[in-house]
C-alpha positions, 0 to 999 in steps of 0.5 A: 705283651713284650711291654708288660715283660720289659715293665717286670723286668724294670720293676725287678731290677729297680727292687720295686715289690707290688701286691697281688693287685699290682699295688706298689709296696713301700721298702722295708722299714728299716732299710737304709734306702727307705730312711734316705727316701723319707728324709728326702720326702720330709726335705721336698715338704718343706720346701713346698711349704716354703715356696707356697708361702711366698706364692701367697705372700707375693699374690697378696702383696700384688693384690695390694700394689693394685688396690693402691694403684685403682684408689689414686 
């Protein structure tokens, strides 16, 4: 019971807003924090995707050193 309250509390004071079900709702649209936060979120995408391809790219060139390693 004392952890659900000090969890209120929290939330409150982090401006976190929840529905009636307890479901997190995003911030207001135009705020400046919710602008800064999804420019922060398209940034983190793209160095995903960034870092995925090289984790291809380096599994299929590996993939490659060891086919030419088992044909000589």
């Amino acid at each position: 019971m004392g952890l659900i309250f000090l969890y209120q509390i929290v939330k409150h004071k982090m401006g976190i807003r929840t529905d009636e079900n307890g479901e997190v709702l995003p911030p207001p649209q135009g705020s400046a924090e919710a602008r800064q936060l999804r420019n922060e979120v398209r940034q983190l995408k793209e160095r995903i995707q960034v870092l995925e391809r090289i984790t291809v790219e380096k599994e299929n060139s590996l993939a490659r050193e060891i086919e030419d390693l088992r044909n000589r």
